[in-house]
C-alpha positions as CSV (number, residue, x, y, z in Angstrom):
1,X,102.5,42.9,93.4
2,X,104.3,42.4,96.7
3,X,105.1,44.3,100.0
4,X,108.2,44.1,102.0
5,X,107.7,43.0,105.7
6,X,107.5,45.9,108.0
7,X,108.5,46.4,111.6
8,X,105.4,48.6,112.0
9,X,103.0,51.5,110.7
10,X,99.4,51.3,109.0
11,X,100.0,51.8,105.4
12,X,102.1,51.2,102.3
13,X,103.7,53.6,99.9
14,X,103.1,52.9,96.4
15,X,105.8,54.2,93.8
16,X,104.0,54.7,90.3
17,X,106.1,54.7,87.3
18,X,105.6,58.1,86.7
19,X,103.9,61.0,88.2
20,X,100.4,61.1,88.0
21,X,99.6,60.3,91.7
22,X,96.3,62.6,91.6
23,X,95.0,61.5,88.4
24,X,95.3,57.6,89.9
25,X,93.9,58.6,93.1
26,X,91.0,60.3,91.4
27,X,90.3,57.1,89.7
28,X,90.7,55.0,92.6
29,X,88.1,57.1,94.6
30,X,85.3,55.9,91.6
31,X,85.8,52.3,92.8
32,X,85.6,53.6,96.1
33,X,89.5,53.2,97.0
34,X,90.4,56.2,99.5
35,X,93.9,56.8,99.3
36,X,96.0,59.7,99.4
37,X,98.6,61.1,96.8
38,X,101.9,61.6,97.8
39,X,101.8,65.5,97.3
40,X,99.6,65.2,100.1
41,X,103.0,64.7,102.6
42,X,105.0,67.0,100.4
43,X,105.3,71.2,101.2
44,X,106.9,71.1,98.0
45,X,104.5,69.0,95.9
46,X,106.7,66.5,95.4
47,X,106.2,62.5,95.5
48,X,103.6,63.0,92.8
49,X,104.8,59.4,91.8
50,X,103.7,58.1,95.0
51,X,100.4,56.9,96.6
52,X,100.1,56.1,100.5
53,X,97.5,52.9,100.9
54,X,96.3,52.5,104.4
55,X,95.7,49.0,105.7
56,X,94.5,50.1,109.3
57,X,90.7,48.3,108.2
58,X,90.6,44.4,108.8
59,X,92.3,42.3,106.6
60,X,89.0,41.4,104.0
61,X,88.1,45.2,103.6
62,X,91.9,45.7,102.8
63,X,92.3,42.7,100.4
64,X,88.7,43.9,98.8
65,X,90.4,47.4,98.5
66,X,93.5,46.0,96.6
67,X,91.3,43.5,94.6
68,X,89.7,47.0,93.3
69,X,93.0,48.9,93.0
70,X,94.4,46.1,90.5
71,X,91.2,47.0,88.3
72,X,92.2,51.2,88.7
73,X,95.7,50.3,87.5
74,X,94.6,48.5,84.3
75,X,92.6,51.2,84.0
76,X,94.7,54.3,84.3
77,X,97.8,52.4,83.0
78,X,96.9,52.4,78.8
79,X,97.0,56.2,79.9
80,X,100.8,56.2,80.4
81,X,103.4,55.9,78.0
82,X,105.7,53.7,80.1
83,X,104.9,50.4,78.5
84,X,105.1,47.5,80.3
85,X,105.6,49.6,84.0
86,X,104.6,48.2,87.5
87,X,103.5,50.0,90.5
88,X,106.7,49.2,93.2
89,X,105.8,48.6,96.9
């Protein structure tokens, strides 16, 4: 997994495979992840295929946080039926 550079901001937008944004969230908040679904952004409950990842914290609590989130996706990913599909950043 890899981010672009950016000119700026405080988090990354995560585009899942499919929609299912709340059900990965969900399991992201038992490891203790906080992030936020994409529907959150949405008046129109879209982006349900998207998760927005803050990386305000320091750079160990955010590397911790993405250590855990690679343990969520191989979690939630047997779920889908998208076989060999990969978050894009």
């Amino acid at each position: 997994m890899g981010a672009p550079d950016a000119p700026g901001g405080g988090s990354l937008w995560i585009r899942l495979p499919e929609p299912g944004a709340n059900a990965f969230v969900q399991r992201a908040e038992r490891y203790g992840v906080r992030l936020l679904p994409g529907t959150t952004f949405s008046s129109a409950d879209q982006f349900d295929d998207h998760v927005r990842l803050s990386y305000a914290d320091s750079p160990e609590v955010t590397r911790h946080g993405i250590e855990l989130l690679s343990r969520v996706w191989q979690e939630w990913r047997p779920s889908m039926d998208a076989g060999d599909a990969r978050p894009a950043i």
